[in-house]
N, C-alpha and C positions, 0 to 999 in steps of 0.2 A: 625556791631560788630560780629554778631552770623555766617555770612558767612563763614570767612577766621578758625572757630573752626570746621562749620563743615567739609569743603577741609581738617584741620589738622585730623580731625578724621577721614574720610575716607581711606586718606594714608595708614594711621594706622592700618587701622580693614584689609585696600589691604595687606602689608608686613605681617601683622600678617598671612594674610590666606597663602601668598605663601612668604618665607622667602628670594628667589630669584626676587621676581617683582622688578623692574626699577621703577614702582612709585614716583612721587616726588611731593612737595607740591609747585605747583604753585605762578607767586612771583601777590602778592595782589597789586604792584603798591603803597605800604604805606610808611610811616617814622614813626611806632611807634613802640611800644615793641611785637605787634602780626607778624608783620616784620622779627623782629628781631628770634624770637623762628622758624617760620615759616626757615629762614636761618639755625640755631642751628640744626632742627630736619634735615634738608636735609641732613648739614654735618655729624650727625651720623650716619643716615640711608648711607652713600656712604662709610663710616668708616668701618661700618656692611658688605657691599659689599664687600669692598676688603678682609675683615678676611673673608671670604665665599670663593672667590674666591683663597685667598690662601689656603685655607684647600685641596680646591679640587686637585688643582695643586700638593700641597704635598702628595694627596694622590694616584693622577695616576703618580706622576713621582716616588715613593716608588715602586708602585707594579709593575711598568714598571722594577724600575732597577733589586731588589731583586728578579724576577721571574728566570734568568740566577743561580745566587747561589744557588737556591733551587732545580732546577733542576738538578744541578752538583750533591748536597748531596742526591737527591733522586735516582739519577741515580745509583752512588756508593750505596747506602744501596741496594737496590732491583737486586744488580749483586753478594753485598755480600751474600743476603738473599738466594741467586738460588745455586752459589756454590763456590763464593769470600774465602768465609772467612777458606775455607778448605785451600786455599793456603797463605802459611805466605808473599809472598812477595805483592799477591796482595790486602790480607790485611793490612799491612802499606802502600800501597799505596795509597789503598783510605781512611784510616784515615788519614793519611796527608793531601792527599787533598779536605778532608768534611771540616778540621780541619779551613787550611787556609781561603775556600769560607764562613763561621762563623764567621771568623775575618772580614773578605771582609764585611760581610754584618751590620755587629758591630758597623765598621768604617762607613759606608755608611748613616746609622741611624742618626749617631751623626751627621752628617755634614749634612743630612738634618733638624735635631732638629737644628741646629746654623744659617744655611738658613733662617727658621722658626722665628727665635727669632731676628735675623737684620733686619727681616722685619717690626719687632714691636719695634723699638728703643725710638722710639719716644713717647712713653708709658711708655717704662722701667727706662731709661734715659736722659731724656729729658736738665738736668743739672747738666751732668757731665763735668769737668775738670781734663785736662791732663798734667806733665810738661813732653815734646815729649821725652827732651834730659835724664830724669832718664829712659822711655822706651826703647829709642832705644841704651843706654850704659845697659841696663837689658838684651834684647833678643837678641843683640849681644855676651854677654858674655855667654848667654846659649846654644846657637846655634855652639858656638864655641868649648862649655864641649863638646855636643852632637856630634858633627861630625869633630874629631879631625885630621882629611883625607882632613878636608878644612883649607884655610887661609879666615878668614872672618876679611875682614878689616871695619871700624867705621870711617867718616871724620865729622865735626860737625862743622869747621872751620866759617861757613858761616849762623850758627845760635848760637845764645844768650841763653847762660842755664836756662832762667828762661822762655825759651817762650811756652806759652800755649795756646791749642786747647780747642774744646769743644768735649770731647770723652770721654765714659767711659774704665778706664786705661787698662783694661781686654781685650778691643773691638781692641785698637789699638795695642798693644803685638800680638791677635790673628792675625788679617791683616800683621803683620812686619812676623810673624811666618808663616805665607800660604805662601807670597810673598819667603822666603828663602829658604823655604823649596821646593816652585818649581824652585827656580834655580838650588839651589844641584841635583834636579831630572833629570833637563835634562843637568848639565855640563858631557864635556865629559873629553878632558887630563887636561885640565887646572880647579885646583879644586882652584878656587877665586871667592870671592862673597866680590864683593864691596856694603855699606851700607852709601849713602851720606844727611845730611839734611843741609837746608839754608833757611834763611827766607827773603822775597825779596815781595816788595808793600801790604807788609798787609796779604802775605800768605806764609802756612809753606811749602814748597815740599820735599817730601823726595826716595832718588831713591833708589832701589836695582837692582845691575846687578849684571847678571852672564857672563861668556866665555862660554857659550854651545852650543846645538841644533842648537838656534836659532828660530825663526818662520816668516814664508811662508807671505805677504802682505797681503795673500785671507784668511788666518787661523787668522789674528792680530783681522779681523773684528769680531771674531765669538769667542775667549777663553773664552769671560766670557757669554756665556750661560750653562744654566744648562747642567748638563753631557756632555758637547761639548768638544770629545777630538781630537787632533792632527793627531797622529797615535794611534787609537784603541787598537793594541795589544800591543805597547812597554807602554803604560799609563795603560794597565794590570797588565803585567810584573813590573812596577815598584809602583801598590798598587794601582794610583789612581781611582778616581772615578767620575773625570771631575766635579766636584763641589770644588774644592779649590778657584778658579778666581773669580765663582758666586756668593759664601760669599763674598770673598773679596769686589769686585765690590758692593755689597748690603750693606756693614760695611760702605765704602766711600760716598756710594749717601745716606745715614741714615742719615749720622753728614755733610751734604751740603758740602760734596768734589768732588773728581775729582779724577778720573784715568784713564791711561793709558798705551802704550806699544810701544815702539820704536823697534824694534828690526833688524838685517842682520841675512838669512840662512847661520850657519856654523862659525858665528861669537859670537852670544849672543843675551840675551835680556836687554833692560833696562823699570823697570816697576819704575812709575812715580805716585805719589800721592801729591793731597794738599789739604789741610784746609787752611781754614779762621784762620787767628792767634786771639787769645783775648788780649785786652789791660788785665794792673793788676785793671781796672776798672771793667771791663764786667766780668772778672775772677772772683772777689768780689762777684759781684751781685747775680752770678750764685750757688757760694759754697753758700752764704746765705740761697737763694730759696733751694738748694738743703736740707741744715742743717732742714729749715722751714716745708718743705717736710717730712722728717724724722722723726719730733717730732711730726706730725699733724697723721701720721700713726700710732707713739708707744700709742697716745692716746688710 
């Protein structure tokens, strides 16, 4: 009896000394309840690992990216500081462009804070429900105020209005909103962004394509890594920051979906996602848990 407490507390006094040890609690070979906690504390402690190892991640790949912007703004101050600012054109020049790398870096934040927070979905949201078709008839119609230069078409034909996912509504608006907004980015004459859902053996899929760019066979396997861009300087030129895909990718494999990317250079891309659909049973169960959840926190 007293064995498998002390194995539990040495673990314990090991993580506690080094918050990164691999230490684990050994399996006792039992079927009782010291078994079982012994199982419970592994999985926290692997839980703890990964919020670690994201931390760190998020923290070299910030200071990796933001080091370029900062340099841009320090360069411009210290040219004004010498003798910039005596001449007016080449001080709006580099207020303009401190101004923009500010923004660059603003945006850059954000979408590593939203990285950060898909990684922990399953904490946040763990039973949320979604009806796809009030979504994707919402960021269709906003996408369309927005960028009144495109025709964004909606077809819905091949799913049922009432079919719902497991996804918090905010999570999947954002995914519909990355995916369209990098088609716009890289169409070129032809400004169409088709937006298709159908539901077919149990799962939702929903595609967006655009007529653009296109992208390379050897580039399909690589978009959704962090900061992983195409061409480096036209993904400048037009704001990104080569994390729009990696959220997305990270929003899909959160709520146990799936994506991908079809695409021809010079033709287009079509990016592809599915969920698990919910019957209006499992849907039930979930708003329940969720309602149950909420009153156990306002306590």
């Amino acid at each position: 009896m007293v064995k498998p407490i002390k194995e539990m507390s040495r673990v314990a006094l090991e993580v506690n000394a080094d918050p990164n040890s691999t230490a684990r609690i050994s399996d006792f070979h039992r079927h009782d309840e010291l078994q079982e906690l012994a199982v419970s504390l592994n999985q926290m402690l692997d839980r703890m690992q990964r919020y670690i190892d994201q931390q760190k991640e998020f923290v070299g790949d910030v200071s990796h990216e933001l080091r370029t912007p900062v340099a841009v703004i320090e360069g411009h101050l210290n040219m004004l500081e010498r003798w910039g600012k005596d001449d007016p054109e080449i001080l709006e020049e580099s207020i303009k462009a401190s101004l923009q790398e500010a923004k660059r870096m603003q945006h850059l934040i954000q979408e590593m804070l939203d990285l950060t927070r898909a990684e922990q979905i399953n904490v946040q949201y763990p039973n949320a429900v979604t009806n796809v078709a009030d979504v994707l008839k919402r960021v269709a119609g906003d996408m369309s105020m927005v960028h009144k230069d495109f025709v964004i078409r909606l077809d819905m034909d091949d799913m049922p209005q009432d079919t719902q996912i497991q996804i918090y509504q905010g999570h999947l608006e954002q995914l519909l909103v990355i995916l369209v907004d990098n088609g716009i980015k890289y169409s070129t004459d032809r400004k169409e962004i088709n937006i298709s859902a159908g539901l077919a053996q149990n799962e939702v899929h929903i595609i967006v394509q655009d007529f653009g760019e296109g992208i390379s066979k050897e580039d399909q396997s690589k978009i959704f890594n962090r900061f992983y861009r195409v061409d480096k300087a036209r993904t400048r030129e037009k704001g990104g920051n080569g994390l729009g895909l990696s959220i997305a990718q990270k929003l899909v494999h959160s709520y146990h979906g799936k994506i991908g990317v079809d695409s021809v250079e010079g033709q287009g891309s079509q990016f592809i996602i599915a969920f698990p659909s919910l019957t209006k049973k499992q849907a039930h169960k979930l708003r329940e848990r969720d309602q149950a959840e909420k009153a156990k926190k306002g306590k």
